[in-house]
C-alpha positions as CSV (number, residue, x, y, z in Angstrom):
1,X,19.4,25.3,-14.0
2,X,17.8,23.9,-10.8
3,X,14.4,22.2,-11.2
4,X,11.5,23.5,-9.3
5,X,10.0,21.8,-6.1
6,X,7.0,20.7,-8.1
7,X,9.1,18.6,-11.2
8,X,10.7,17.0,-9.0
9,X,6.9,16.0,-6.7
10,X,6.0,15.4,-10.4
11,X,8.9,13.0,-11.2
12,X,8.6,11.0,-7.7
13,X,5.3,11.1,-7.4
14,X,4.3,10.6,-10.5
15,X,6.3,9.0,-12.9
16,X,7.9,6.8,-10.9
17,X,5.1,5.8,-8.2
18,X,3.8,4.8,-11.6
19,X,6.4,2.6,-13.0
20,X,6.2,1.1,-9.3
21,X,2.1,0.4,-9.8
22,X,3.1,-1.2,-13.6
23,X,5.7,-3.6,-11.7
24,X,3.2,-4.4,-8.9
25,X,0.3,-5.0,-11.4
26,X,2.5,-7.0,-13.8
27,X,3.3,-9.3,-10.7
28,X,0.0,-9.5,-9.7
29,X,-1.4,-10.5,-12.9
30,X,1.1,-13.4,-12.9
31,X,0.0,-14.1,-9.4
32,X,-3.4,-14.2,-9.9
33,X,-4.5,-15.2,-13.5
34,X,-8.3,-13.9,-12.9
35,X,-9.1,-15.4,-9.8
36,X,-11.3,-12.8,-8.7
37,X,-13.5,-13.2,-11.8
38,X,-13.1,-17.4,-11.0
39,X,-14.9,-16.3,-7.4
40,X,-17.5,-14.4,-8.8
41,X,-18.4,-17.5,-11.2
42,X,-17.8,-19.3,-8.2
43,X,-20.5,-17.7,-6.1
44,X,-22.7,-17.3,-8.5
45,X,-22.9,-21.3,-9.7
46,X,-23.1,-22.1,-6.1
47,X,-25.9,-19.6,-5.3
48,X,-28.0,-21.2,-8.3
49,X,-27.1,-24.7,-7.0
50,X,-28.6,-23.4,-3.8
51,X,-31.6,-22.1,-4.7
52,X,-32.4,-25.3,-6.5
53,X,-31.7,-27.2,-3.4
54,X,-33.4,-25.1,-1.1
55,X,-35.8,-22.7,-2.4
56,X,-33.2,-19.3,-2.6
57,X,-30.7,-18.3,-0.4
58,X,-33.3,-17.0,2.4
59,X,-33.7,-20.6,2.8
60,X,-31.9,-22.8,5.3
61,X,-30.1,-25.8,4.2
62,X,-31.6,-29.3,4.3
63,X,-29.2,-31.9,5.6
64,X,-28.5,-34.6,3.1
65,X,-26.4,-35.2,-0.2
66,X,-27.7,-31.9,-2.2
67,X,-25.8,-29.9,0.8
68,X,-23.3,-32.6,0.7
69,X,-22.7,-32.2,-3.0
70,X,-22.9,-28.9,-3.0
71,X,-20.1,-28.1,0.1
72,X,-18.2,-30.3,-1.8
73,X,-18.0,-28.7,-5.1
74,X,-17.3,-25.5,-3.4
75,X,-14.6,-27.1,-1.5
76,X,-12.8,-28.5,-4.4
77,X,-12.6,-25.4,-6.2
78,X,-11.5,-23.1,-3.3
79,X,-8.9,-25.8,-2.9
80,X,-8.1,-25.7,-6.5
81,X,-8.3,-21.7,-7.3
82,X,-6.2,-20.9,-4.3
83,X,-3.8,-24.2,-3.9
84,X,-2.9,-22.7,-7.7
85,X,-2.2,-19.3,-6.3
86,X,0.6,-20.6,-3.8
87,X,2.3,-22.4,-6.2
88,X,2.4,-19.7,-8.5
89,X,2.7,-16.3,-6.7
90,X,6.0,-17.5,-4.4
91,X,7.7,-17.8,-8.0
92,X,6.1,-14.6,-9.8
93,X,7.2,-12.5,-6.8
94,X,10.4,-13.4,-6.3
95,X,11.6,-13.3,-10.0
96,X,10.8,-9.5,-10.0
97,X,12.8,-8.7,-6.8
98,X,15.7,-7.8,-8.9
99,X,14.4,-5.9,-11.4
100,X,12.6,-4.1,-8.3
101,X,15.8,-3.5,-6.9
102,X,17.6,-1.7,-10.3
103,X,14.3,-0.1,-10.7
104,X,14.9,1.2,-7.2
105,X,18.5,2.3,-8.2
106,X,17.6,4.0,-11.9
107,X,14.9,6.2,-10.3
108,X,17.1,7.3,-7.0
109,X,19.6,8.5,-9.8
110,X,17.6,10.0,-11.9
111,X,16.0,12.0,-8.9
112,X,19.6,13.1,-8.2
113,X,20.5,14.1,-11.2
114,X,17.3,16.4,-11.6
115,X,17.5,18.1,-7.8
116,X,21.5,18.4,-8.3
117,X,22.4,18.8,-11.6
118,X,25.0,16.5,-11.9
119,X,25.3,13.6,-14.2
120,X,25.6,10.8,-11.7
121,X,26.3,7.4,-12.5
122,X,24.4,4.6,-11.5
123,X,25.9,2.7,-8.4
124,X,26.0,-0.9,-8.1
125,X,22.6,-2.8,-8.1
126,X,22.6,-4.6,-4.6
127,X,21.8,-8.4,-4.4
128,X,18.5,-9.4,-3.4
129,X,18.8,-10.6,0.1
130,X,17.5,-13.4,2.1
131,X,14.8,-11.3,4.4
132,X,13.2,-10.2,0.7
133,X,13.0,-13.7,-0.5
134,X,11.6,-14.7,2.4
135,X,9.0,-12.6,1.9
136,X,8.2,-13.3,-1.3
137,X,7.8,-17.7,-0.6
138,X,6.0,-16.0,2.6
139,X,2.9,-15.8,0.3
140,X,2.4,-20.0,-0.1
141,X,2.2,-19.6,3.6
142,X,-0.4,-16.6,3.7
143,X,-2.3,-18.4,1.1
144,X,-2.2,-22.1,2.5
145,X,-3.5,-20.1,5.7
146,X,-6.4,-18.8,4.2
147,X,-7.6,-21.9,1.9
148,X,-7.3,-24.1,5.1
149,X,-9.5,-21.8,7.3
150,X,-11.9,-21.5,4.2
151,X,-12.2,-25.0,3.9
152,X,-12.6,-25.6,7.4
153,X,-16.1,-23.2,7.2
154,X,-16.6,-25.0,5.1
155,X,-17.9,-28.4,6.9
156,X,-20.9,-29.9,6.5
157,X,-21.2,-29.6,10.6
158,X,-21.0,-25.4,10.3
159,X,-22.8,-24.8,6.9
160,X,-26.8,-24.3,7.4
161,X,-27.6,-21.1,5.7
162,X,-26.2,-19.7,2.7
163,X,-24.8,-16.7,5.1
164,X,-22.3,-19.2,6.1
165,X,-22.1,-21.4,2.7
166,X,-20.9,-17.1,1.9
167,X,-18.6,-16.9,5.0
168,X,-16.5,-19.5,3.5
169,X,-16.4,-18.6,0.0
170,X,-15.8,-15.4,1.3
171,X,-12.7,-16.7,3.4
172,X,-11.2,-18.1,0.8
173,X,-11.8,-15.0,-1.3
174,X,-10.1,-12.4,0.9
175,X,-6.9,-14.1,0.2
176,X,-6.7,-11.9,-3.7
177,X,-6.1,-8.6,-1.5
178,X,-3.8,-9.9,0.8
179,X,-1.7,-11.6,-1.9
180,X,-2.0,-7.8,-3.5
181,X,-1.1,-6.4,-0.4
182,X,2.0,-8.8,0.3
183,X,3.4,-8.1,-3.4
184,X,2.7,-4.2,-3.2
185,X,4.9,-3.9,0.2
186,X,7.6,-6.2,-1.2
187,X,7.8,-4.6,-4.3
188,X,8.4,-1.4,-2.5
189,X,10.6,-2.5,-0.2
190,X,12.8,-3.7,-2.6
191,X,12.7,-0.9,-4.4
192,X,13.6,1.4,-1.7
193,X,16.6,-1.0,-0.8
194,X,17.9,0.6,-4.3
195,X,17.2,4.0,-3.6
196,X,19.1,3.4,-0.4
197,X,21.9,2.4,-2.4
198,X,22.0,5.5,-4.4
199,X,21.7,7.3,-0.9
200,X,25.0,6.2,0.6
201,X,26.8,6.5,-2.7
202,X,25.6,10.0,-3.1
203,X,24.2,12.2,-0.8
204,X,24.5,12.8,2.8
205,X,20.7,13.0,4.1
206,X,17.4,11.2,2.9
207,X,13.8,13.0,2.1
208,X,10.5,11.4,2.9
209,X,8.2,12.3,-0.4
210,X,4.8,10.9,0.2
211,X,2.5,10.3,-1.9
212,X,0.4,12.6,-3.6
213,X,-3.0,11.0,-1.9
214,X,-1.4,10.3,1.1
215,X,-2.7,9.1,4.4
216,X,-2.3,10.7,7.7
217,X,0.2,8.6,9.1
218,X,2.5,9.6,6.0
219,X,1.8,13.2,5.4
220,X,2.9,13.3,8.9
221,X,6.5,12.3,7.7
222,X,6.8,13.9,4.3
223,X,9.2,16.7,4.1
224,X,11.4,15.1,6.9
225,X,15.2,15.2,6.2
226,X,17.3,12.3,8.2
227,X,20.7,11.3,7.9
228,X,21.5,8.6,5.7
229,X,22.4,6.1,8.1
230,X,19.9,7.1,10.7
231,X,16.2,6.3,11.0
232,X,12.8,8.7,10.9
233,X,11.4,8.6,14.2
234,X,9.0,6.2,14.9
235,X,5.2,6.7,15.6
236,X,4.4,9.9,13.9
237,X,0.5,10.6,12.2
238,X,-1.4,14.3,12.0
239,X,-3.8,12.0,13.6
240,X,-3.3,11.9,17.1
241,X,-5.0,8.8,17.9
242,X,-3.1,7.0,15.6
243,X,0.3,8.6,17.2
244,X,2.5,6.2,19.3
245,X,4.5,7.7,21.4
246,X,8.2,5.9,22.0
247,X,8.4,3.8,19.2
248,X,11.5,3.0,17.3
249,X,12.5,4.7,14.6
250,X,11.6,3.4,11.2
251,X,14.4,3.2,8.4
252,X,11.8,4.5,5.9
253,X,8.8,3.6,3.2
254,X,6.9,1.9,3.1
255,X,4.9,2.3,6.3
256,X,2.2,0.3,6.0
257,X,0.6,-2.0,2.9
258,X,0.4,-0.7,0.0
259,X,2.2,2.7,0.4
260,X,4.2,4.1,-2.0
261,X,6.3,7.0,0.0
262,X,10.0,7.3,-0.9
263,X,13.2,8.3,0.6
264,X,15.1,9.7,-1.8
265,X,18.5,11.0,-1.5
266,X,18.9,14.9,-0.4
267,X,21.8,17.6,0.1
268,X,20.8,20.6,1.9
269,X,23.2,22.2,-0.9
270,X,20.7,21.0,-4.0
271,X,19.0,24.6,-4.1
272,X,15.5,24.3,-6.1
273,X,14.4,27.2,-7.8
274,X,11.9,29.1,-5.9
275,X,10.8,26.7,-2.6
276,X,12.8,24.5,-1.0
277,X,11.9,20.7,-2.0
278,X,11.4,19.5,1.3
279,X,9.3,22.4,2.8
280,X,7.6,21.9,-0.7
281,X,6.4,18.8,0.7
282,X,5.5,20.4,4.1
283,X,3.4,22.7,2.9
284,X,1.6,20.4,0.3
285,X,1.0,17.9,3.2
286,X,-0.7,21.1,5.2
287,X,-2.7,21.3,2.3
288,X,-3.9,17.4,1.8
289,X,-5.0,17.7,5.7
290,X,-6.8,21.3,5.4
291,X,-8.7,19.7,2.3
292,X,-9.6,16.2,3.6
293,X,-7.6,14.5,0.4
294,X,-8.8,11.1,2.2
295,X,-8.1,7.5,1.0
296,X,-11.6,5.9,1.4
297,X,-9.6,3.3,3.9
298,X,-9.4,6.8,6.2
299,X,-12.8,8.0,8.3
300,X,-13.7,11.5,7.9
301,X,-13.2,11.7,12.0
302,X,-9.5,10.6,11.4
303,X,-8.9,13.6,9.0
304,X,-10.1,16.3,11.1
305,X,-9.0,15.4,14.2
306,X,-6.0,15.5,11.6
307,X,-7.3,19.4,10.8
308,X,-7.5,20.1,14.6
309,X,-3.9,19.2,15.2
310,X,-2.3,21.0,12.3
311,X,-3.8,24.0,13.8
312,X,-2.8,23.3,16.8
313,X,0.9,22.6,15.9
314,X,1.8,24.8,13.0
315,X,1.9,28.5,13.5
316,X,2.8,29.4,10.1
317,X,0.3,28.2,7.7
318,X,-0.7,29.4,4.0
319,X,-3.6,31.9,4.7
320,X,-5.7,29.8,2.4
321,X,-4.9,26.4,3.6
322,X,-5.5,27.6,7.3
323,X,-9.1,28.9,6.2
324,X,-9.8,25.8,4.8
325,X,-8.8,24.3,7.7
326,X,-11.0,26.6,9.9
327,X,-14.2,26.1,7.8
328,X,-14.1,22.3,8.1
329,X,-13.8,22.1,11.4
330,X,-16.0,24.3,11.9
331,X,-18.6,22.8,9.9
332,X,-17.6,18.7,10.6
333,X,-17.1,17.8,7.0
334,X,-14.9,18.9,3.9
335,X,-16.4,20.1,1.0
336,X,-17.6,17.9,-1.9
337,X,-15.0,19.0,-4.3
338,X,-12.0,18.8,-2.1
């Protein structure tokens, strides 16, 4: 018996976007080793150390050894805490890139299996190839980057109020997201190379599924059916501003840091009990935009110029979705509950 639109939404969406999150945070972890919480003690020893020095941190900096001193100690542990991180996360990414892969490869058969019925076999995990190890020793890089610009803040010559003493700390800081960032697109990059694979030895067309909270860049693909060896047009958001128009295509998820779309393999001959899967995912994406699902990373202005266009473009909208539409752009906002 055919399964229904929403198990299989449920099954990419959920169970496997999840087992995507465990590999990411499992990497991470390895990455990272509580360096955020190292920062916060950070700060927070030299904040005291400041406001001994100087009174508090409204207080501007006296030149002499006590800023000395304390530039120094902050120095040596951002060059410690993140000089650790690049040795570390090069290694912890890349030893997960094949088990990215096969988990790539397990979950684009399964999703066959469930949308066609047919006991499919696993194909052959690919071998991880030089553009994703590349990636993965990109973070020493990324990291070096950061720790030499933090350390170059700071200097005695460009540290006189704590605002800056904060600048550099928080410099050398912001490189724990991007290391997240960098692993999460990896990760899923690999992992879409092995749903590829299950593509060409399986079906003749590939679905975008976004994700369930997805921005308005990806809702604006989900539901889209390509052929396997061709890309999804380039440039596409329900946001118009955030449209580009003539851009190449793109071969598929993810689209941007830390997305989690897949493009899963499809047959136009894979008949789902009651809606068909991909204007499923149409329809749910109309429904994200009419409700204002935001990320908190998207304004409020993005999503309903978002609302404006899909009422522009799409004739054939639910009744309800389309009055929830209509009321929030009428009234400038979404509802508190959406």
């Amino acid at each position: 018996m055919p399964y229904r639109s929403k198990h299989l939404a449920a099954l990419v969406q959920g169970d496997h976007t999840s087992e995507v999150v465990d590999l990411e945070d499992e990497i991470t972890g390895q990455a990272l080793r509580g360096t955020d919480r190292a920062f916060e003690e950070l700060i927070r020893r030299i904040l005291d150390a400041w406001t001994r020095a100087f009174g508090g941190p409204a207080q501007p900096a006296m030149s002499g050894g006590a800023l000395r001193q304390i530039l120094a100690t902050a120095q040596a542990a951002v060059r410690r805490l993140l000089s650790d991180i690049a040795d570390r996360a090069p290694g912890a990414l890349s030893d997960k890139l094949g088990p990215a892969l096969a988990l790539g490869v397990r979950q684009g058969t399964e999703f066959v299996r469930a949308a066609s019925g047919r006991r499919e076999s696993e194909p052959r995990v690919p071998v991880v190839g030089r553009v994703l190890r590349a990636e993965a020793h990109r973070l020493r890089d990324m990291v070096t980057e950061r720790r030499d610009r933090a350390l170059f803040l700071l200097h005695p010559d460009r540290v006189h109020r704590w605002s800056q003493m904060l600048a550099g700390l928080g410099a050398a800081r912001a490189a724990i997201p991007a290391v997240r960032a960098h692993i999460a697109w990896v990760i899923n990059t690999a992992v879409h190379e092995g749903l590829d694979a299950v593509v060409r030895a399986t079906a003749p067309l590939r679905l975008w599924v976004s994700e369930a909270d997805a921005c308005v860049r990806c809702l604006a693909y989900t539901g889209r059916v390509v052929a396997a060896d061709q890309p999804f047009p380039g440039g596409l958001s329900w946001d118009p501003r955030q449209r580009a128009a003539r851009l190449p295509g793109v071969e598929g998820p993810p689209l941007h840091s830390h997305c989690r779309c897949r493009a899963v393999p499809w047959d136009d001959a894979w008949t789902t009990a009651g809606i068909p899967f991909p204007l499923a995912l149409r329809r749910e994406a109309h429904r994200s935009i009419a409700y204002g699902r935001a990320r908190p990373s998207e304004s409020r202005a993005a999503r309903l110029r978002a609302v404006r266009e899909l009422l522009r473009t799409e004739p054939d909208l639910l009744p309800a979705v389309e009055a929830r539409a209509r009321t929030a752009l009428q009234a400038g906002r979404f509802p508190a509950a959406a």
